[in-house]
C-alpha positions in Angstrom: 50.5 111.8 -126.7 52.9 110.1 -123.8 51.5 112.9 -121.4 47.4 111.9 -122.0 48.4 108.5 -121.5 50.5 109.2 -118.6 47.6 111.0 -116.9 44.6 108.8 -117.9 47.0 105.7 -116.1 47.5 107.8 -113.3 44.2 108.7 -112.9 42.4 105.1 -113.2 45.0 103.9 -110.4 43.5 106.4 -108.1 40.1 105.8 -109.0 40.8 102.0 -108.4 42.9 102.5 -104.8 41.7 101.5 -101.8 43.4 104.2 -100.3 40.7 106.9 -101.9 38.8 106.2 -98.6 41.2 108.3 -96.6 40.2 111.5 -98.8 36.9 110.5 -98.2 36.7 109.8 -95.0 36.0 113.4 -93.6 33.2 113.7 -96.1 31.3 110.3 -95.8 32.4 109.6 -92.2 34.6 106.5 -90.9 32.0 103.7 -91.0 30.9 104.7 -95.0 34.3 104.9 -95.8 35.1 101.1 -94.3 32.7 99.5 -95.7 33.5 101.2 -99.3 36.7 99.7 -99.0 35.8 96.0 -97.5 33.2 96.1 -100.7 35.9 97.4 -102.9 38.4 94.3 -102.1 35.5 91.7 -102.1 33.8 92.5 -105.1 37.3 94.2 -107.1 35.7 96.9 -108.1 36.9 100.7 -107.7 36.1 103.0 -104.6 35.6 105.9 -107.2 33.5 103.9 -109.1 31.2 102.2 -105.8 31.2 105.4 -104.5 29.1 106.8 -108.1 27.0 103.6 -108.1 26.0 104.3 -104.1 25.3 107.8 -105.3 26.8 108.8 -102.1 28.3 112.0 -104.1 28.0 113.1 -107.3 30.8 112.8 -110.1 31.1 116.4 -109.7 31.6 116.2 -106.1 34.0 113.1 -106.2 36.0 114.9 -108.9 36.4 118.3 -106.8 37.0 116.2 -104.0 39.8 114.7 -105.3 42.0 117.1 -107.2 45.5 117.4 -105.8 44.9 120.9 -104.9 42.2 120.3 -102.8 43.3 117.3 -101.2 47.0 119.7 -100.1 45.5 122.5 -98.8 45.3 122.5 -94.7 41.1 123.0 -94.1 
């Protein structure tokens, strides 16, 4: 039970980091990715989550995006 909680924290701190804009930077370009962060601090909301109500990628696409084992391996 520890471990599910463990992972579901870990997971919505990722989904609310500003830093997710680096990952996604090569995918939605520099200028997307900026202002999904400025909106992100001045509204406190998630860059996961603005990024699903922008519909600039799917939750499918987001989530593959993001695994640790695609984010690792050199491209």
């Amino acid at each position: 039970m520890q471990l599910k909680r463990n992972s579901d924290r870990c997971r919505t701190l990722v989904e609310n980091s500003i830093g997710l804009v680096t990952a996604l930077n090569p995918v939605l370009g520099y200028e997307t990715s900026t202002q999904l962060a400025k909106e992100a601090l001045d509204k406190n909301k998630g860059v996961y989550e603005l990024v699903l109500e922008k519909k600039l990628l799917s939750k499918a696409e987001l989530d593959d995006l993001l695994k640790p084992e695609n984010m690792i391996k050199p491209k």
